[in-house]
C-alpha positions as MATLAB code, in Angstrom:
seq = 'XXXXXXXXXXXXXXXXXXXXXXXXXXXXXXXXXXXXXXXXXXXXXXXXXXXXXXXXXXXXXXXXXXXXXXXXXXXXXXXXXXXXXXXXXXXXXXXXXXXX';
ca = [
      -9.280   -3.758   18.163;
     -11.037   -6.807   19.484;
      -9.034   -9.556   20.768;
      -9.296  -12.049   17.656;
      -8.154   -9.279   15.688;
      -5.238   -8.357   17.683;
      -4.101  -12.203   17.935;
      -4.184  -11.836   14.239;
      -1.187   -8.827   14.043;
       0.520  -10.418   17.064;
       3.473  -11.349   15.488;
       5.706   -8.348   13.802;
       6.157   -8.701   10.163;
       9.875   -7.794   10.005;
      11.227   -9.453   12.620;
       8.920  -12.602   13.698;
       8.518  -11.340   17.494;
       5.441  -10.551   19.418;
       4.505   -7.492   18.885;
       4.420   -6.528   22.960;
       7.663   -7.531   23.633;
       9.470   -4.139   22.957;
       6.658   -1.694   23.455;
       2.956   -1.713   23.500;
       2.525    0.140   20.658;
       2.883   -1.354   17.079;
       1.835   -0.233   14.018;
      -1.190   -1.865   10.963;
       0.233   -1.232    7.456;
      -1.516   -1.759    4.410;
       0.937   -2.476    1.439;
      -0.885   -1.915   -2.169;
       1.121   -2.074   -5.364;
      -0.606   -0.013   -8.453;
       0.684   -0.043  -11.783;
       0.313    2.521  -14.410;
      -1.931    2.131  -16.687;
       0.010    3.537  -19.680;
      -2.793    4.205  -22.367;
      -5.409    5.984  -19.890;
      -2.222    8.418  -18.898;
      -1.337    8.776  -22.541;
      -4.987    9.871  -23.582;
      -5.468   12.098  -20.488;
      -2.530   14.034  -20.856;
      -3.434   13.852  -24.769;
      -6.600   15.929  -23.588;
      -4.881   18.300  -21.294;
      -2.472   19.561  -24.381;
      -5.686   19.554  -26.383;
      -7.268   21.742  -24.398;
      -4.423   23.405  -22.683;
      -5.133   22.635  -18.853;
      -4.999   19.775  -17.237;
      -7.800   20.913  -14.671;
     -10.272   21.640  -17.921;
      -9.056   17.888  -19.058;
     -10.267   16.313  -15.757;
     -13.633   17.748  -15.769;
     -14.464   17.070  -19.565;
     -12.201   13.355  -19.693;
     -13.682    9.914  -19.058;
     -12.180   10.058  -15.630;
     -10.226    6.421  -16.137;
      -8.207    5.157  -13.856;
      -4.733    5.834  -14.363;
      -3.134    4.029  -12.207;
      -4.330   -0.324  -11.102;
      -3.940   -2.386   -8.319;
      -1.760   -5.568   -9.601;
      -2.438   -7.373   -6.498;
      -4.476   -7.532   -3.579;
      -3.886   -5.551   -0.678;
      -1.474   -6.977    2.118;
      -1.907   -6.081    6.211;
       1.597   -6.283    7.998;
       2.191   -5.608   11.409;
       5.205   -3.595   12.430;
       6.466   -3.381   15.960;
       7.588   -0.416   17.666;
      11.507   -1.205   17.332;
      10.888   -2.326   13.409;
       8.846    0.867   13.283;
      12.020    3.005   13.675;
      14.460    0.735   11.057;
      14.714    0.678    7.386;
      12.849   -1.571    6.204;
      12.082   -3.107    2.394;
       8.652   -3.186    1.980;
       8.225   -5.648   -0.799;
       9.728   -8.056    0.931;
       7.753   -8.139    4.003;
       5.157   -7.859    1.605;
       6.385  -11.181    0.014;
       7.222  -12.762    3.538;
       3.603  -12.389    4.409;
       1.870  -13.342    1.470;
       4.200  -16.653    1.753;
       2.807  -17.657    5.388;
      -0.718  -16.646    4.564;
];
């Protein structure tokens, strides 16, 4: 990691601190959030009953995707002492989609 990158994830996401300050180490997270997509599940298991395996159904389906992203992936940084804390992920998620 270059230097403009690593000025970038300075900062921890859950508690606002530099990310040196308790350790060296820290940690890059992507967040994604995927919803199912309801009517591609419901047709692909449709074809698995059809054809009684689901293996058979993936070869001979449409290969849809059944699950979507409903929102663009998020990078948080995580310190070393967050690292090791519960932690909510949707809202750090939220946090850092509010600054950027």
């Amino acid at each position: 990691m270059k230097e403009k990158e690593l000025r970038q994830h300075a900062t921890c996401s859950a508690c606002g601190e530099k990310v040196g300050k308790a350790s060296i180490l820290f940690w890059r997270v992507t967040a994604e959030r995927f919803g199912i997509n309801r009517t591609a599940l419901q047709q692909q298991d449709g074809l698995a009953m059809l054809l009684g395996s689901s293996e058979l159904a993936n070869v001979v389906g449409a290969d849809k995707d059944l699950a979507e992203p409903v929102m663009k992936p998020v990078v948080l940084t995580i310190c070393e002492k967050c690292a090791f804390e519960e932690l909510c992920i949707a809202e750090l998620v939220e946090k850092a989609t509010k600054i950027t």
